[in-house]
Structure formats: structure tokens, C-alpha cells
N, C-alpha and C positions, 0 to 999 in steps of 0.2 A: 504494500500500500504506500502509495507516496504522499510529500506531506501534505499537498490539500485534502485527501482522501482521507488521512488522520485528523486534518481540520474538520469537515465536513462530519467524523465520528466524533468527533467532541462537540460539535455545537448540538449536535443531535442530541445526544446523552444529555448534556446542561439545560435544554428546551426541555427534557421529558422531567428534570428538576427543577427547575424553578415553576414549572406549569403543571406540580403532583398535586396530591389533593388539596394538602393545606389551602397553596396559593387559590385553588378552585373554590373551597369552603369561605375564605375570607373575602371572597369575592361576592358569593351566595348571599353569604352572613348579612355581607355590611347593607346590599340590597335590600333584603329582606327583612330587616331591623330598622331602615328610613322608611319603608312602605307602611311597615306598621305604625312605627312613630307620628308618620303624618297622613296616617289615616286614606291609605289611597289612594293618595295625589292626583296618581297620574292619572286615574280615571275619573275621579271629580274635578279638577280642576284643567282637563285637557282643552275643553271648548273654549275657553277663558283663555289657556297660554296661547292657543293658534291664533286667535284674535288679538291679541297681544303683538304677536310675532311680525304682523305687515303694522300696527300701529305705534309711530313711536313717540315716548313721549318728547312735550316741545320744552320743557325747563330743564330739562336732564344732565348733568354734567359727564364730561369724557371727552374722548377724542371721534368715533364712530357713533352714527344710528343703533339704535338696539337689535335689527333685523340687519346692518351692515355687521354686525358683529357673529349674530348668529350665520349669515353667510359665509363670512371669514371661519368660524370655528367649523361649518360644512362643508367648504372648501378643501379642509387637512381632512374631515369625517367621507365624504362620499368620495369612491377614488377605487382602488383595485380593489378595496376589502368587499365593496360590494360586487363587483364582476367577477375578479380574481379569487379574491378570499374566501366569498360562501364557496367557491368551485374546487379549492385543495379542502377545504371541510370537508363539503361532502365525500369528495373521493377518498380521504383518508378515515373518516369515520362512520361515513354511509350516511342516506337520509336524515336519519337521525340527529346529526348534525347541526340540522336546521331549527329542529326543535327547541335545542339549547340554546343555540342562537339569539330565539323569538322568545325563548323564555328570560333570558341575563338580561334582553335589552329590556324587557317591560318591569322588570327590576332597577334596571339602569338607569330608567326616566326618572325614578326618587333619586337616586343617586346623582345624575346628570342637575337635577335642580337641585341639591344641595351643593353640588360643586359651585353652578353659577349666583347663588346667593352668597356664600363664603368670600366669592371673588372680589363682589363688588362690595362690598360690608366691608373688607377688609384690603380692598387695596389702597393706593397712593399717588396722590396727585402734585409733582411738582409745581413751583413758580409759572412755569411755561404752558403749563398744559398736560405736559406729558403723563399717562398715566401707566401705572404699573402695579399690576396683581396675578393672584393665581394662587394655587397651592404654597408655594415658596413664603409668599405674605400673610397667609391666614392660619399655614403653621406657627411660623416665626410672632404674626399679632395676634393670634387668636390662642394657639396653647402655651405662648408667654418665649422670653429670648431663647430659655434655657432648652428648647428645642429645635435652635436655629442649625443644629447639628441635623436634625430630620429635611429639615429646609433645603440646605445644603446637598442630599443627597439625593433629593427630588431631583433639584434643578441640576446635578451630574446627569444624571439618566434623563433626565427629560432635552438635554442639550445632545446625549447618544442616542436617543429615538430618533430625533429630529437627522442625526448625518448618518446614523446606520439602522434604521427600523423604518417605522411608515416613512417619514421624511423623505429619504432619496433611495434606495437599493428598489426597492417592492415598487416604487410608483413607476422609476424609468426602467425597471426589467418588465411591466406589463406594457408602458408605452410601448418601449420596442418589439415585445415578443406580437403584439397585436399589429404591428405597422409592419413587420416581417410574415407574419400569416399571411396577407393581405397581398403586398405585391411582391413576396418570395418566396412562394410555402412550401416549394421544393428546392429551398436553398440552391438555384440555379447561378447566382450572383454569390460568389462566395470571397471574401481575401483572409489571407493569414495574418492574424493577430494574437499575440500572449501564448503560442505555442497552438491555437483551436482556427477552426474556419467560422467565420461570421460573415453574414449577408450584408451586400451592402448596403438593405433597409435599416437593416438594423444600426450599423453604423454611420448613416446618413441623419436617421433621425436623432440618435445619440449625441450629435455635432448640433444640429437645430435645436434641441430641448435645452441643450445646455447653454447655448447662445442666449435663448428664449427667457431661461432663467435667471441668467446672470443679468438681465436687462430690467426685471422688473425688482428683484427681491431687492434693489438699490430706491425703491421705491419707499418703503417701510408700509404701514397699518394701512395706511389709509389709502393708499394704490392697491395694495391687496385687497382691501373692503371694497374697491370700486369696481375692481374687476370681478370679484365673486358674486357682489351683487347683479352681476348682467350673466354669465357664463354659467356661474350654479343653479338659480331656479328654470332656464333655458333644459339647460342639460340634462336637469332632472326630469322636468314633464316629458323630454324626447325619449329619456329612458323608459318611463314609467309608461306611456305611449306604447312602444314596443312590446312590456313585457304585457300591456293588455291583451293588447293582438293574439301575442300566444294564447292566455287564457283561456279569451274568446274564443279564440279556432281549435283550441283542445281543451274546450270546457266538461267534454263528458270523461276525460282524465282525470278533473282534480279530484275530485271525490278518492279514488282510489290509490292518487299520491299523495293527499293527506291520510289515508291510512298506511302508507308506505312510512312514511315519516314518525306518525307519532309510536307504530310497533316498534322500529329501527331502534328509536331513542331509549328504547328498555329493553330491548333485544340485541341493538346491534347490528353489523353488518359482516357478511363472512367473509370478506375480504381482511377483516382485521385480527379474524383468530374468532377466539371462545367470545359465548354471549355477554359473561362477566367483564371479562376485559375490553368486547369491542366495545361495551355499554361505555365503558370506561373512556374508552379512545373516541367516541361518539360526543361526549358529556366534554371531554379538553379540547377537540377542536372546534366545537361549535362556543365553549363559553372564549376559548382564546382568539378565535375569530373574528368573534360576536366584540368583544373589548375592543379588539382590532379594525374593526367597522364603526361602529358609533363611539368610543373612546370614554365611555362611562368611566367612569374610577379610574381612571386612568390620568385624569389630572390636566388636560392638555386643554381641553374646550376654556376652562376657567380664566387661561393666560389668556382669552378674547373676548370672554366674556367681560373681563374688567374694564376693557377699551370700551363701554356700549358708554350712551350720552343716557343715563338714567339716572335717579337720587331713591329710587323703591329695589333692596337688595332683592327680594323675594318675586318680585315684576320679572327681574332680569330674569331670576332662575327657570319662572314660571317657561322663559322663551327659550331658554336653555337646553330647556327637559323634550321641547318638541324637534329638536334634531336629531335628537335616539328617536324618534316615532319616526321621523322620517328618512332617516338613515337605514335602519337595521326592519323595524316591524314593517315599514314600506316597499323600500325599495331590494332589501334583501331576500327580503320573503318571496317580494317576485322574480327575483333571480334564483332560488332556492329551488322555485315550485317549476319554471321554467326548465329546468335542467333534471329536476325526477320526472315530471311530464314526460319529455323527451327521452330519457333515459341513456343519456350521453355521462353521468357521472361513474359507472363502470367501463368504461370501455378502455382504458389504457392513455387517455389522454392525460394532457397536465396543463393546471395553470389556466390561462383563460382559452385556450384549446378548446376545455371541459365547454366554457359558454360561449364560445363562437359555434361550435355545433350545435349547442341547445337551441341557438338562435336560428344558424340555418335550417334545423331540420322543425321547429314550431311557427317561423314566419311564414305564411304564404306571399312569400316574395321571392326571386332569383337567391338563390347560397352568396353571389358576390353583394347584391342588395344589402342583406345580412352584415356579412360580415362588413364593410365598411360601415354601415350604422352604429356596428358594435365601436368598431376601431375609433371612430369618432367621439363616442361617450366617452370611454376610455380612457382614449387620448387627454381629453379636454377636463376629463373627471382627474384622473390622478395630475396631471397640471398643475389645477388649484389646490390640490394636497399638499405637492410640490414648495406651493409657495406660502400657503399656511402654514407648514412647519419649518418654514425658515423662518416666519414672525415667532414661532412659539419657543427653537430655539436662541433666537438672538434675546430673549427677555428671560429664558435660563441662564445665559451667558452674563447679561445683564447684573442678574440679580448676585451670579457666582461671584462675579472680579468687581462687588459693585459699584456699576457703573460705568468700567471701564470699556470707552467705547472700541479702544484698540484690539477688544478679546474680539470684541463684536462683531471686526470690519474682518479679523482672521477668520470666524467661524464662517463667515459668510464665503472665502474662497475656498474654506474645507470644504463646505456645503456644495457649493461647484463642483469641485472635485469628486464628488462622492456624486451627484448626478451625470458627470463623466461614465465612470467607470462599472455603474449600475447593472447596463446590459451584458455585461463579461461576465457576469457571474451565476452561479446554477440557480435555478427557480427555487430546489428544496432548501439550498444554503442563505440565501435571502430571505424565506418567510420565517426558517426559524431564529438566526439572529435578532428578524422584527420583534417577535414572540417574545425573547429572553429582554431585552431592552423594553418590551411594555412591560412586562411583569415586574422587573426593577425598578420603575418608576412607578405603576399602579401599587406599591406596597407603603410607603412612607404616605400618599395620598389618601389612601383607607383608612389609614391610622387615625391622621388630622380628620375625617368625619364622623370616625366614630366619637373619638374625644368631642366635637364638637357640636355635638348631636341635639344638647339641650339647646344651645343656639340658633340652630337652624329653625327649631320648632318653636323657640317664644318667636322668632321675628315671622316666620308665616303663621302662627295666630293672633299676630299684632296687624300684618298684614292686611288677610280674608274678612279681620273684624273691621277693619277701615274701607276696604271693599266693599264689605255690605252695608255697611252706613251710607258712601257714594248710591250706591244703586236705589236703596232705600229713596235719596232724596230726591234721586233723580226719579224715579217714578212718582214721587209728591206733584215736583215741580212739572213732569207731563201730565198728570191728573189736571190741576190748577190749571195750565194753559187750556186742554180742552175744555174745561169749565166755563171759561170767560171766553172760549168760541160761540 
């Protein structure tokens, strides 16, 4: 075995530790413990945060819109985890998979609006304007200095998610592997590089994304918030458009792939070995996936959520909480259902492979129709991933060397560099790197919410009770007007 080969066995081995039960439990736990705490949130107060999400308020302090920020924070959230990521799920854990997935995330949404409440409660606003929060701030202000050692370690890992996990490896090895299906699927166009043959799709788009990139992340927040806000809700409805189609046109499947799914999830899939264990391997790739998609616990949404122009912490979280709804219970679900519909997750494929066939073979459109739709989303989805987690790492970097913009302007050509070099590398040695770097950073995060749990829960029932007073009066005062109609 040579020594990538020994690499490639060790990152393996370390993904299947850091991603054992524990990490899974505490991940369950802390869900499952904000759900109850506040009472269901996510399902009584869902109507409320999507109404929220397109209205912002006009007195709000920050740097971004409340809906520019939740775009920026789905920007880094929708991207390969939803094309890509359900697709090594599935195939690695079977249907089943999906199940977990759509279970973490609707845990997540308590979770996801605790993060964004924390953010804004606790972050910090310079002289200038500038504003700065996230886990790092509401560790360090909210569970007091003496845990500015937790702080610290977030924002390590949260600045190596950002140059070696979703940030750049996952988002430009999907760009490129879907721009090479596309116009080279039988690597007809090949040159020699780092010892391997690569297409020259691949390496043409590799030279464009990284130009593409290094062009805008010199931007900061608010060029990133401009661009997501036009590109992410676009991208979305065309995706979500697509995966109707399928539905519709293989509507008398779903029935029988949601029984596919929810047996899997307690059964297993036999491609993974024994029912116990593959349950097991069904239950980690779908909750590590499912992080990996919407970024619940995980800590990263919060770093943009603090840039929103709001003075209500619980408002924010409220818009917070609906990017897990539409990240993971939306959008992945329909790539989930699309791809057992089809029944393209066994077949030997990898990667987004898995969903460029689920697409050709459930669109009633041409296979190249297909696949360039797909390529497009894609593309354009992991993009703004791309340049979301370059805001989320420069404000770990930030907060590491504080303030020191010099760390800032380096990280930013490491960040380059590591979107270079993305498509070189194997699909399976990319996603679990991703994995070990979420999980590293989702652990110091969980901590600060549970510590901070009472917090979270007096200021949304100081919140909803202010809420209901508005609404209250504001129904007086339409009463009164039609009265004196």
C-alpha cells in the first residue's frame, strides 16, 4: 500500500471515530432536549419564521437584511450535501439513510434557532459597523471568559471546515466531477497531472472556479449576501422544479419508496453487512450527512446569522430555523426520494453519478437535458457554498488572531489554494475528511447550547409573549377601523 493508500486508511478509520455513537447521541441529545424545552418550535412556530424570512425588519441593527443573511448562511447550506451528499448516504447506508437525515434535520430546526438566537444576543458590534458573532462569542459571552478555551477550539475547526471540509474539497470535486460527466464522461480528453489522467473538463473548470472565486471572496459579507440573495432562491425553485417532475411522473412509486426507506432505517441495507450494523451505518451516514447538509449544530449558520440588521435575538433564530426546513426536509428529501424512485443508489455508481442518473432516468426529458440541469444547480449551488464558507472562515480566523487582518488576507489564499487543488483528489477521501472536521467543530458548539439552554428559553418566552400582545392589538386596532367604516 503506498502512502496515500495508508492516508486514505487512516482518514477512514478516524471518520468511523469521531462519527461513533457518542458523537451521534450528543447530537440526538442536544436536538431532542431544545425540542422539548421549547415546546415544538419548529412546528408551532414554522408559519411565523417563513413569514419572517422574506420580511425584514426596518430598525434592525447589523450589516445584512435578515433574509440576506439567511441567504448567505444557504449559500454554505445548499450545495453538494444536497445532490452529492444524500447520494454517498444513500449508497453507503441504503435508503434508510434518508430517514435519518429527515429525522436530525427536524430536530435541527430547535437546534438551528437556538444557534441563531445565541448569535445575535451575543454578538458585537464595532465603532464602524462591523459586526461579529457566532459560537466563538456566545461561548466566550454567554458561558463566561473562563471558557474562551472552548471558543478557541471552535473557531480552529471551524476555520479547517471552511479550507478542508464543506468549504472547498466537496464543493469543487462535485463542481468538477458534474462538468466532466457532462462534456467528458468517457474521459476522451485526458492530460497527465500528479502522477493520474484528468479530463480537460475537469481541469478547465478547476482554473475558472478558482479565478471565479478569488474574485468575489475579496468582496466580504455583503457581496456575498448580494449575490446569494439572487443565485440561491433562483437555484432553489429550479431545483425543487425538477425534483417535482420526477415525483409527478413516478408518482405511483413513492408510496413504495417511502416504505423502502423507513424498513431500511431499522433494517438496513445488505450492501452494508448485518441488519444491526447496517442499521448502524444507515443511522451515521444519514445523521453525518444530514449535519452536513443543513449545518444544525454545527455552528457555522450563526457566524451569519449575527450579520442580519435585527435588535429581536429570537426573530432572527425564528429565520434561522427555516433553512434546515429548506435545506434538508425540502430539498433533500427530494433528492433522496428521486434517487430510491429510480433506483440508481445501488448500482455501482458514486458521488453525484448516483443523481445525474436518478435525474436522467425520472425526467421525461432527453438524459443530456438532464444532466446539464443537474450540472447547473450544482455548479451554481456549491458556488455559493464556496463563498459562504470563506465569510465563515475569515470570522474564525478573525476571532483566532483577534482581529488580525493579516491571518485573514493568508487564509483567504489558502482558501484558493485548497479550491485549486479540490478536483485531484478521491471522492471517498474528501467526504470523509469533510465528516471529521464537522464533527470537530459540531462538539465545542453543542456544549455552549446545552449550557445555554435556560437562555435560549427565557428570551423566546419573553419573545412569543411580546408577539402576542402585537397581534392582540393589532387585531383591536382592525376591529376599531372597521367599526368606524
Amino acid at each position: 500500500m503506498g502512502i496515500f493508500g495508508r492516508i486514505d486508511t487512516f482518514i477512514t478509520w478516524f471518520d468511523g471515530v469521531v462519527w461513533g455513537l457518542p458523537l451521534i447521541i450528543l447530537i440526538l441529545v442536544t436536538g431532542i432536549f431544545l425540542t422539548v424545552r421549547l415546546g415544538l418550535l419548529q412546528v408551532r412556530y414554522l408559519g411565523k419564521a417563513l413569514k419572517f424570512m422574506v420580511k425584514n425588519e426596518e430598525d434592525g441593527h447589523g450589516e445584512v437584511t435578515s433574509f440576506g443573511a439567511l441567504c448567505t448562511a444557504l449559500s454554505a447550506t445548499i450545495g453538494t450535501g444536497n445532490i452529492v451528499g444524500v447520494a454517498t448516504a444513500i449508497s453507503a447506508g441504503g435508503p434508510g439513510a434518508l430517514f435519518w437525515m429527515i429525522l436530525t434535520a427536524f430536530l435541527g430546526m430547535a437546534t438551528k434557532y437556538s444557534e441563531g438566537l445565541l448569535a445575535v444576543k451575543y454578538r458585537t458590534i464595532d465603532e464602524d459597523g462591523h459586526v461579529l458573532g457566532g459560537p466563538f462569542y456566545y461561548i466566550e459571552n454567554g458561558m463566561g471568559v473562563k471558557f474562551r478555551w472552548l471558543a478557541k477550539i471552535f473557531a480552529f475547526f471551524g476555520a479547517g471546515v471552511g479550507l478542508f471540509g464543506i468549504g472547498t474539497f466537496t464543493q469543487v470535486n462535485g463542481i468538477s466531477s458534474a462538468v466532466r460527466n457532462f462534456f467528458d464522461p468517457d474521459m476522451a480528453h485526458t492530460v497527465a497531472l500528479f502522477g493520474n489522467d484528468y479530463s480537460w473538463a475537469t481541469v478547465i473548470s478547476c482554473l475558472v472556479l478558482t479565478v471565479c472565486v478569488g474574485m468575489v471572496v475579496l468582496g466580504g459579507i455583503k457581496r456575498i449576501a448580494k449575490v446569494s440573495e439572487i443565485v440561491v432562491p433562483f437555484m432553489a425553485v429550479l431545483y425543487v422544479v425538477l425534483a417535482v417532475i420526477i415525483m409527478v411522473t413516478n408518482i405511483t412509486a413513492i408510496p413504495a419508496a417511502i416504505v423502502t426507506i423507513v424498513k431500511s432505517a431499522f433494517t438496513g441495507s445488505a450492501l452494508a453487512g448485518g441488519a444491526m450494523g447496517s442499521m448502524i451505518v444507515a443511522m451515521q451516514k444519514g445523521i453525518a450527512r444530514g449535519i452536513f447538509s443543513n449545518e444544525s449544530g454545527l455552528g457555522s449558520a450563526p457566524i451569519a446569522a449575527a450579520a442580519a440588521q435585527t435588535k429581536e435575538p429570537a426573530r432572527q433564530g425564528l429565520v434561522s430555523m427555516t433553512g434546515t426546513f429548506i435545506d434538508t426536509i425540502v430539498i433533500c428529501t427530494m433528492t433522496g426520494l428521486s434517487i430510491v424512485i429510480t433506483e440508481t443508489w445501488n448500482t455501482g455508481l458514486e458521488g453525484v453519478e448516483i443523481t445525474t442518473a436518478a435525474f436522467q432516468k425520472g425526467l421525461p426529458f432527453p438524459p443530456v437535458v438532464a444532466s446539464f440541469a443537474l450540472m447547473i444547480c450544482l455548479v451554481f449551488f456549491a458556488f455559493t457554498t464556496i463563498l459562504g464558507w470563506d465569510y465563515y472562515g475569515e470570522r474564525c480566523l478573525e476571532y483566532l488572531f483577534n482581529k488580525n487582518m493579516k491571518a485573514v488576507r493568508a487564509y483567504r489564499w489558502l482558501y484558493i489554494i485548497c479550491v485549486f487543488i479540490g478536483p485531484y483528489m478521491t471522492v471517498a477521501a474528501v467526504w470523509n475528511i469533510a465528516d471529521i472536521f464537522n464533527a470537530l467543530m459540531a462538539i465545542p458548539n453543542l456544549i455552549a447550547l446545552l449550557a445555554l439552554s435556560k437562555v435560549i428559553v427565557k428570551e423566546t418566552k419573553a419573545f412569543m409573549e411580546k408577539l402576542n400582545v402585537e397581534e392582540k392589538n393589532q387585531r383591536i386596532l382592525k376591529g376599531m377601523n372597521v367599526e368606524n367604516v
